[in-house]
VEXNUDO-497044 format. One record per atom (N, C-alpha, C, O): residue number from 0; chain; atom name; x, y, z. Coordinates in Angstrom, 2 decimals, padded with zeros to 5 digits. Layout:
// VEXNUDO-497044
+-----+-------+------+---------+---------+---------+
|  nr | kette | atom |       x |       y |       z |
+-----+-------+------+---------+---------+---------+
| NUM |     A |   CA |       X |       Y |       Z |
...
+-----+-------+------+---------+---------+---------+
//
This chain:
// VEXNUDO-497044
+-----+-------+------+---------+---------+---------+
|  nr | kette | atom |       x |       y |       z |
+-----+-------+------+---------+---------+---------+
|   0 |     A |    N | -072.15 |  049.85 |  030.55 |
|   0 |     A |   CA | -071.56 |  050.64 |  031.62 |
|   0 |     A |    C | -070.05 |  050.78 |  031.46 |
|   0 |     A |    O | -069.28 |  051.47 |  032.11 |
|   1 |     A |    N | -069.79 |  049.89 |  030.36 |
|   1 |     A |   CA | -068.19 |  050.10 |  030.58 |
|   1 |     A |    C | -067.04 |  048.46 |  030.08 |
|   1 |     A |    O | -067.52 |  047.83 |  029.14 |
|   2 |     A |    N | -066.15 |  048.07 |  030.46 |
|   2 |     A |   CA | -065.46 |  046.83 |  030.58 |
|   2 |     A |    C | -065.05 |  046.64 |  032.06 |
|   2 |     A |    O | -064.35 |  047.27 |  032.85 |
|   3 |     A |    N | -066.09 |  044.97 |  032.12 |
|   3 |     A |   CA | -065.46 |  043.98 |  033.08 |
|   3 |     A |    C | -064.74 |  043.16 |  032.57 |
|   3 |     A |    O | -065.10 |  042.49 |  031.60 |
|   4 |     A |    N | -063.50 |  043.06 |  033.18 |
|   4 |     A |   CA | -062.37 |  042.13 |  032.61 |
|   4 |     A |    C | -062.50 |  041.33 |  034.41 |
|   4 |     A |    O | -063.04 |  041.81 |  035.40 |
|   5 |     A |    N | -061.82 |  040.05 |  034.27 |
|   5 |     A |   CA | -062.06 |  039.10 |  035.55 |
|   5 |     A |    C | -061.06 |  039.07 |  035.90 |
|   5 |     A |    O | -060.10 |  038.65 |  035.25 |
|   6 |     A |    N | -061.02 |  039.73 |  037.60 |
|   6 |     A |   CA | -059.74 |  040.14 |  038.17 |
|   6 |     A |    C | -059.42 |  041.44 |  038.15 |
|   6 |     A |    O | -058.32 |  041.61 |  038.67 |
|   7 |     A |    N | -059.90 |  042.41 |  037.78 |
|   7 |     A |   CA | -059.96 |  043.47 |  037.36 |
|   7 |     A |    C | -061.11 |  044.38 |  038.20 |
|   7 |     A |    O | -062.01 |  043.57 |  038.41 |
|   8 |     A |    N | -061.53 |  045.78 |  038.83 |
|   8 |     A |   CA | -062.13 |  046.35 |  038.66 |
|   8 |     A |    C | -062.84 |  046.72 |  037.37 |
|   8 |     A |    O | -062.17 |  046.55 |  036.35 |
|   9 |     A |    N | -064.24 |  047.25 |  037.21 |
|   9 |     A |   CA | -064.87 |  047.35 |  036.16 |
|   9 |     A |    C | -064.09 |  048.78 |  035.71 |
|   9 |     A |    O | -063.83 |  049.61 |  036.59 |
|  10 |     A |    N | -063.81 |  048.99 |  034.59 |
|  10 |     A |   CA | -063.59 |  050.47 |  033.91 |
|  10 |     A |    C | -064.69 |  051.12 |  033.12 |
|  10 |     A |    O | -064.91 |  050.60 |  032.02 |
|  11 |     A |    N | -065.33 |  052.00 |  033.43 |
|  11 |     A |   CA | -066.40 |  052.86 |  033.07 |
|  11 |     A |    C | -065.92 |  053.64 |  031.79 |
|  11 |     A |    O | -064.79 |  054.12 |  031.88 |
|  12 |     A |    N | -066.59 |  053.83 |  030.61 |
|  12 |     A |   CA | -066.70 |  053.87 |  029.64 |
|  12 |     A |    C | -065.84 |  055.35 |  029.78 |
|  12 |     A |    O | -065.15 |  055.79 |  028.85 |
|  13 |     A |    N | -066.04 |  056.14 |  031.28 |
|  13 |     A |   CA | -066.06 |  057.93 |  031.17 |
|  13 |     A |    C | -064.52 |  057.89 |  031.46 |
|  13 |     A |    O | -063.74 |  058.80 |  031.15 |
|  14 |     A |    N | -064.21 |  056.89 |  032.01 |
|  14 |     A |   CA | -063.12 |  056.65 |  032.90 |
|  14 |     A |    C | -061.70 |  056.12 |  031.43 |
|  14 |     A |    O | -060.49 |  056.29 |  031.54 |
|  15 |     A |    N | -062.39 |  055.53 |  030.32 |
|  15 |     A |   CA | -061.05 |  055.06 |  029.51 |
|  15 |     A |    C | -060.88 |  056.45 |  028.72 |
|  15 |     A |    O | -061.71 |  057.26 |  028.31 |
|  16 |     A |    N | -059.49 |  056.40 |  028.69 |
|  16 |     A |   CA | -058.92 |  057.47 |  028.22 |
|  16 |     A |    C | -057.79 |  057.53 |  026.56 |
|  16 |     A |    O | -057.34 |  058.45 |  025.88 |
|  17 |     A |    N | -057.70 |  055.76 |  026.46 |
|  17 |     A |   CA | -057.01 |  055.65 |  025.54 |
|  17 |     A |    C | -056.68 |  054.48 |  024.96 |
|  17 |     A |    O | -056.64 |  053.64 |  025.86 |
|  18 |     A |    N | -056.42 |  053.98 |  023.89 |
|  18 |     A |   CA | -056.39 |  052.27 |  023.57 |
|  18 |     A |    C | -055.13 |  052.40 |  022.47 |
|  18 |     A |    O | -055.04 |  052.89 |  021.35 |
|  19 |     A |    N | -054.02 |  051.58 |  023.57 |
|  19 |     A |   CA | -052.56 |  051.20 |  023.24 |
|  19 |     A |    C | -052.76 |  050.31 |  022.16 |
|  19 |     A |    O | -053.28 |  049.26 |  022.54 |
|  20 |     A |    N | -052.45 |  050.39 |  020.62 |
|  20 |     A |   CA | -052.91 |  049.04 |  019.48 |
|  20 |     A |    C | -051.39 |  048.72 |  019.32 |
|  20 |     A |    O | -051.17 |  047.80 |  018.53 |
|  21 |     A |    N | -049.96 |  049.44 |  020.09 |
|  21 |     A |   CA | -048.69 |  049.26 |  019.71 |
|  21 |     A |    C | -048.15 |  048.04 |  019.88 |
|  21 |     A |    O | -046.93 |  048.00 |  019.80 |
|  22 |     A |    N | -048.80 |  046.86 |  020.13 |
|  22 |     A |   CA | -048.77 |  045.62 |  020.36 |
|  22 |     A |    C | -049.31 |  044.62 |  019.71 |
|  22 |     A |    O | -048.99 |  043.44 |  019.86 |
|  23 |     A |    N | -050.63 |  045.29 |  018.57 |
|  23 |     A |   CA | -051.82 |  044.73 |  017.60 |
|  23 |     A |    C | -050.45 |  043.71 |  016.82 |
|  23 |     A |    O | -050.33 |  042.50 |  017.01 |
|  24 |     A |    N | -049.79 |  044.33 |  016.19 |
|  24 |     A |   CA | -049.08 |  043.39 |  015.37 |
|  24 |     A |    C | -048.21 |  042.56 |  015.85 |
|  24 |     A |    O | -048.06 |  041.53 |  015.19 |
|  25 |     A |    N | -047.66 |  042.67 |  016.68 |
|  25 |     A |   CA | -046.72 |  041.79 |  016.85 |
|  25 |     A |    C | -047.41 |  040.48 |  018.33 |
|  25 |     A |    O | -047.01 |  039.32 |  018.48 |
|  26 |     A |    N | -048.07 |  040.94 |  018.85 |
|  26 |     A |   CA | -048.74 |  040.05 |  019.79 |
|  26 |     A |    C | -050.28 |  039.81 |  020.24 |
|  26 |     A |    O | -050.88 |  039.07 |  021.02 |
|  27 |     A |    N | -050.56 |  040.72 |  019.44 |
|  27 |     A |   CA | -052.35 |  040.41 |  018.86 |
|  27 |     A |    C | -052.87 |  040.50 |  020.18 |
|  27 |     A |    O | -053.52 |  039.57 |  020.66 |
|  28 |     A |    N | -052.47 |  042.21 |  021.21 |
|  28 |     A |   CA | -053.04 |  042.89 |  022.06 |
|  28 |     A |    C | -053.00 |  044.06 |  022.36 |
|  28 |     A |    O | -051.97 |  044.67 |  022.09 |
|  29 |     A |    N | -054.09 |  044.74 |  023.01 |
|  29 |     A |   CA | -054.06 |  046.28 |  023.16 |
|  29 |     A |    C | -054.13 |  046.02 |  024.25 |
|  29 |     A |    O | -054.25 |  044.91 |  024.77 |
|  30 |     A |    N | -054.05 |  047.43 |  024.90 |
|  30 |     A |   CA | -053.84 |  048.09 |  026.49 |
|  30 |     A |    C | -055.38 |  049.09 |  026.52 |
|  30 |     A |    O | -055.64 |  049.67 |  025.46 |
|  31 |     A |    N | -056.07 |  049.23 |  027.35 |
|  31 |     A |   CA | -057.23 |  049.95 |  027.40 |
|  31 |     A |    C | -056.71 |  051.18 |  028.47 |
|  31 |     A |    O | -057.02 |  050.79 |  029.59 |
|  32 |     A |    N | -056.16 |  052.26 |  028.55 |
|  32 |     A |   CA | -055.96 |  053.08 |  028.95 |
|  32 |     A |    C | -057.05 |  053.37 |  029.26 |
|  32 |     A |    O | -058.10 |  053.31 |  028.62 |
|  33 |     A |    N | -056.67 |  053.94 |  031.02 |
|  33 |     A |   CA | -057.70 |  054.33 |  031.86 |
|  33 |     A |    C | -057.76 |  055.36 |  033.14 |
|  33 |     A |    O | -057.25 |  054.79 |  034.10 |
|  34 |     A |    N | -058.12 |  056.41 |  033.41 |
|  34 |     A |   CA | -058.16 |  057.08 |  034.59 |
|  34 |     A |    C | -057.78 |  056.42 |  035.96 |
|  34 |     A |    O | -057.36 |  057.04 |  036.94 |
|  35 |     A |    N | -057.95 |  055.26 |  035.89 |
|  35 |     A |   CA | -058.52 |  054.39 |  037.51 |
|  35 |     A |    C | -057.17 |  053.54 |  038.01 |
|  35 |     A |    O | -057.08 |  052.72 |  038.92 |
|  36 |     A |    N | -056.11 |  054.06 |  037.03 |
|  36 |     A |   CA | -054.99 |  053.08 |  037.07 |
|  36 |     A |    C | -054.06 |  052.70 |  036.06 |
|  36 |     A |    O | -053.87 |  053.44 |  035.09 |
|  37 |     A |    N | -053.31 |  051.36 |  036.24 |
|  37 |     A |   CA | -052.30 |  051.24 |  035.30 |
|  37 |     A |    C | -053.45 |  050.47 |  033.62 |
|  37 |     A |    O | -054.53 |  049.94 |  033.89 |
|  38 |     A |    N | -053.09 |  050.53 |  032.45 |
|  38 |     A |   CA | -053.48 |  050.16 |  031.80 |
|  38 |     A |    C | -054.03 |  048.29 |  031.55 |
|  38 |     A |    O | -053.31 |  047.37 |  031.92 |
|  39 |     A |    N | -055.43 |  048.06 |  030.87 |
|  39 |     A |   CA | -055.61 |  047.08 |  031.23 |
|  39 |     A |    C | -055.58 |  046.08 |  029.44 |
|  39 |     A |    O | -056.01 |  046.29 |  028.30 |
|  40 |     A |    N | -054.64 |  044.73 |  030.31 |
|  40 |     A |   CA | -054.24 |  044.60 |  028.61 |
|  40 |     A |    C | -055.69 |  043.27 |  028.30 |
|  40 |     A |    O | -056.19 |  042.40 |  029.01 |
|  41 |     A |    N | -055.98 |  043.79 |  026.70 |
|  41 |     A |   CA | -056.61 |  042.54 |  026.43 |
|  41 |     A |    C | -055.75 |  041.65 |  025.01 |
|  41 |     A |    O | -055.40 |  042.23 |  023.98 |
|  42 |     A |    N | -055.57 |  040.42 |  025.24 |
|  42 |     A |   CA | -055.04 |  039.29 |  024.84 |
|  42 |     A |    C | -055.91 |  039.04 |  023.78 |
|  42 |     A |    O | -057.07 |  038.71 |  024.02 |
|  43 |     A |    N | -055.42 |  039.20 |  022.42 |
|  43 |     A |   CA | -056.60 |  038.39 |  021.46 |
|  43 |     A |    C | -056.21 |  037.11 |  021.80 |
|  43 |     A |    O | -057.28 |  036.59 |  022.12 |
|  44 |     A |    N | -055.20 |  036.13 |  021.97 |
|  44 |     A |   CA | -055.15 |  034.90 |  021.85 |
|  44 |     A |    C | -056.24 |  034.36 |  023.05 |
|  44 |     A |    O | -056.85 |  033.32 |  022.81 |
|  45 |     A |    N | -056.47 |  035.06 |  024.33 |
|  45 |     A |   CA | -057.21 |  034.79 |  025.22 |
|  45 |     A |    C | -058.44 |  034.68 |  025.51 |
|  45 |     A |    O | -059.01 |  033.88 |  026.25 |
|  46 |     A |    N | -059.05 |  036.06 |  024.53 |
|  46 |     A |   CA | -060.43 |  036.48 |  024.37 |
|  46 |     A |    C | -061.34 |  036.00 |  023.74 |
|  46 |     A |    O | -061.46 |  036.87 |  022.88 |
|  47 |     A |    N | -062.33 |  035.02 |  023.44 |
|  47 |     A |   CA | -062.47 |  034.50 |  022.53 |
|  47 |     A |    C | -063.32 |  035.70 |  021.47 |
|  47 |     A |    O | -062.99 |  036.06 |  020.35 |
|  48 |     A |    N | -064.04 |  035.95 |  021.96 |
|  48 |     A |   CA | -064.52 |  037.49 |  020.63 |
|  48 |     A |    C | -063.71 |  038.85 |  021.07 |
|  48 |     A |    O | -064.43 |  039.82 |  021.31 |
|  49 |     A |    N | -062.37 |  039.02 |  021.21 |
|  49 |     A |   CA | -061.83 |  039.78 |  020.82 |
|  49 |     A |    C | -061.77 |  040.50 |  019.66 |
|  49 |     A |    O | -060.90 |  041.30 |  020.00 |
|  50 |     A |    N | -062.02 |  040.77 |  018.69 |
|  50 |     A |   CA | -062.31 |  041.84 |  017.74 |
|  50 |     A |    C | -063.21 |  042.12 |  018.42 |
|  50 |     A |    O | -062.88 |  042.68 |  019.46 |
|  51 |     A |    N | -064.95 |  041.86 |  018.17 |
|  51 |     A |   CA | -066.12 |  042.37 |  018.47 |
|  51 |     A |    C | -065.64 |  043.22 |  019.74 |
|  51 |     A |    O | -065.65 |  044.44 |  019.56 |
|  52 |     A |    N | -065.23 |  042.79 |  020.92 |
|  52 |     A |   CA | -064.28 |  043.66 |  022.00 |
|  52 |     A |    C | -063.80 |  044.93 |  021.47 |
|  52 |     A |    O | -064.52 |  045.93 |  021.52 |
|  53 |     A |    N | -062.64 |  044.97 |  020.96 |
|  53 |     A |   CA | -062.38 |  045.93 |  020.50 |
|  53 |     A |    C | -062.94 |  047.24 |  019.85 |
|  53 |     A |    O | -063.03 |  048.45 |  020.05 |
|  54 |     A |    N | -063.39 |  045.80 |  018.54 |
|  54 |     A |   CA | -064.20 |  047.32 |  017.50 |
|  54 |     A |    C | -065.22 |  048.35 |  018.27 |
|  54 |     A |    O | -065.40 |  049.54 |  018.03 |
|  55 |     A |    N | -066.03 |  047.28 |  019.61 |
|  55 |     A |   CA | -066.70 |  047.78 |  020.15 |
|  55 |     A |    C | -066.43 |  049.44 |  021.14 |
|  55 |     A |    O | -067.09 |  050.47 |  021.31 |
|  56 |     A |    N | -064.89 |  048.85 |  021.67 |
|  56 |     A |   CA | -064.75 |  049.71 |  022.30 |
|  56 |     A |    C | -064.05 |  051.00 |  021.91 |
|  56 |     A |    O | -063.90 |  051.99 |  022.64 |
|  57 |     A |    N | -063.47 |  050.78 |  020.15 |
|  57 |     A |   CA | -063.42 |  052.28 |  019.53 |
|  57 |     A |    C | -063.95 |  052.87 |  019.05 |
|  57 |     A |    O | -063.60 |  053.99 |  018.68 |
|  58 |     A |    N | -065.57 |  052.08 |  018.77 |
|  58 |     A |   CA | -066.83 |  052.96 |  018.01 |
|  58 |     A |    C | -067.48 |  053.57 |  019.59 |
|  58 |     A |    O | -068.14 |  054.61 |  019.59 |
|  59 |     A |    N | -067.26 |  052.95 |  020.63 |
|  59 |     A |   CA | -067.85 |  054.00 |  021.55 |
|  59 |     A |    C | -067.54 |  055.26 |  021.72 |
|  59 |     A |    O | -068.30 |  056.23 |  021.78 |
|  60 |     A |    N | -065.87 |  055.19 |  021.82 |
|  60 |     A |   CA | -064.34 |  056.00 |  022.60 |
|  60 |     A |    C | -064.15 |  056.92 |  021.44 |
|  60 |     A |    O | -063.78 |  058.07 |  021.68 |
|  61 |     A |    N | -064.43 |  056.42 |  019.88 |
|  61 |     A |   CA | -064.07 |  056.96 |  019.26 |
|  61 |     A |    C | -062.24 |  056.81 |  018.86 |
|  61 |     A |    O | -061.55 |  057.75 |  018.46 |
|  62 |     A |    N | -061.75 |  055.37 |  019.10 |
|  62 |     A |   CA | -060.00 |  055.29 |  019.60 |
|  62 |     A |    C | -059.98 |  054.89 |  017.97 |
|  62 |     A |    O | -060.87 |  054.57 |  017.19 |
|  63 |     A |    N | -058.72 |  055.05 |  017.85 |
|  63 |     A |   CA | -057.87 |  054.56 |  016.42 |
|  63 |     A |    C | -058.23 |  052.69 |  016.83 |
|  63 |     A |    O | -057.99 |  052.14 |  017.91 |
|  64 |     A |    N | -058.71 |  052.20 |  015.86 |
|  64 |     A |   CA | -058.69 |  050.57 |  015.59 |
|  64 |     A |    C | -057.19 |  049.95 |  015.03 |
|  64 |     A |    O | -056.33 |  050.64 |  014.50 |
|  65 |     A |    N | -057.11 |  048.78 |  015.22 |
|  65 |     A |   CA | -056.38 |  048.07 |  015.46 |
|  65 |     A |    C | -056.66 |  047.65 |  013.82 |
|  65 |     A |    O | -055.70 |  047.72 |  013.05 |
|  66 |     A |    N | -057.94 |  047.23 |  013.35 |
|  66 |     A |   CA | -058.28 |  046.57 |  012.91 |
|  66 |     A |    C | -058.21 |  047.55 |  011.42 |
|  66 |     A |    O | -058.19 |  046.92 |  010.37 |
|  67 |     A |    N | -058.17 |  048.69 |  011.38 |
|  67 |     A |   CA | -058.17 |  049.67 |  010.44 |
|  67 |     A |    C | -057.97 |  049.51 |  008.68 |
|  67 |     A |    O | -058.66 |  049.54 |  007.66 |
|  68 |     A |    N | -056.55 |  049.33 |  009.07 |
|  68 |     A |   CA | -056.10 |  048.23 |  007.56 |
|  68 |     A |    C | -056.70 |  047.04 |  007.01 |
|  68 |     A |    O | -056.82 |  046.65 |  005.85 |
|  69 |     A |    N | -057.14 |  046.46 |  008.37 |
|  69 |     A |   CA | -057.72 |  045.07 |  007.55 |
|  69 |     A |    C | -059.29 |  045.82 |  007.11 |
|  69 |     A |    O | -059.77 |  045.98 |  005.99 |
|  70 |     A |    N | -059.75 |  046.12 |  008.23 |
|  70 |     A |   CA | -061.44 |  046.76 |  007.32 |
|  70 |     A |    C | -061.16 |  047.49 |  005.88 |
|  70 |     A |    O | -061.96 |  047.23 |  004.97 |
|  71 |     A |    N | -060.13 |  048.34 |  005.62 |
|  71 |     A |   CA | -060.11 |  049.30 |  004.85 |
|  71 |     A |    C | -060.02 |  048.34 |  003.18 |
|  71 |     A |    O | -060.61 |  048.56 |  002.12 |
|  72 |     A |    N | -059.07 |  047.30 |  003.56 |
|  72 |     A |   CA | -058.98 |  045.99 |  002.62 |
|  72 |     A |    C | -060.22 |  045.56 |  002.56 |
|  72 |     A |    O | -060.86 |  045.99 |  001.60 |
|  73 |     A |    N | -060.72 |  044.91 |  003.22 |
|  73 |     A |   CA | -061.81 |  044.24 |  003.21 |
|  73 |     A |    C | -063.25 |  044.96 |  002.54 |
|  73 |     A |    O | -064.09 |  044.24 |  002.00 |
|  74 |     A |    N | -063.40 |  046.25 |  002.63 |
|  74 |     A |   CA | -063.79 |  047.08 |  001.95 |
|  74 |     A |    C | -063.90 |  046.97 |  000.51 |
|  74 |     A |    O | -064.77 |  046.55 | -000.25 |
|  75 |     A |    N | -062.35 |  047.64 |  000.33 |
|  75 |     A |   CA | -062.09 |  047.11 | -001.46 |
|  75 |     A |    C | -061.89 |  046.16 | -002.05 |
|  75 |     A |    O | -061.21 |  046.18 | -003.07 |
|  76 |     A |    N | -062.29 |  045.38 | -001.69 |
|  76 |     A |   CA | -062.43 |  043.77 | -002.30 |
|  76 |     A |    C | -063.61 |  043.13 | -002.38 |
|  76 |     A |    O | -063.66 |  041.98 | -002.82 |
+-----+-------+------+---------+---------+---------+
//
C-alpha cells in the first residue's frame, strides 16, 4: 500500500512523488518526497534493511537509486 515509517502517517505509493538521494553520500539518507507533506527522511544508519527499503521503493516509483554505482560495479566484477 505504500511506506509506514513510525511516527509518521502512512505515504501511499500514488502519493510519493520523488526520492531526495542528495544526502546518499555523505550521510547514508534519502528524503521520500511526497504529496501529503514535508518530505520523509529515511536514515540508513537507523533502518536496519535499508537498502532492500530503498531499492524497493525505486523499482516501484521508478526513482533514480542511490545505490546505482555500486550495482553497476558489482555487475562488472
Amino acid at each position: 500500500a505504500g511506506l509506514s515509517y513510525t511516527g509518521r502517517s502512512p505515504i501511499s505509493w500514488d502519493a510519493m512523488t520523488g526520492l531526495d538521494i542528495s544526502s546518499y553520500a555523505n550521510k547514508a539518507c534519502v528524503h521520500v518526497q511526497h504529496s501529503g507533506g514535508g518530505p520523509c527522511k529515511l536514515d540508513g544508519y537507523r533502518i536496519d534493511k535499508f537498502d532492500e527499503l530503498v531499492k524497493a521503493i525505486c523499482e516501484k516509483k521508478d526513482f533514480e537509486s542511490p545505490f546505482k554505482a555500486d550495482d553497476e560495479t558489482n555487475a562488472s566484477t
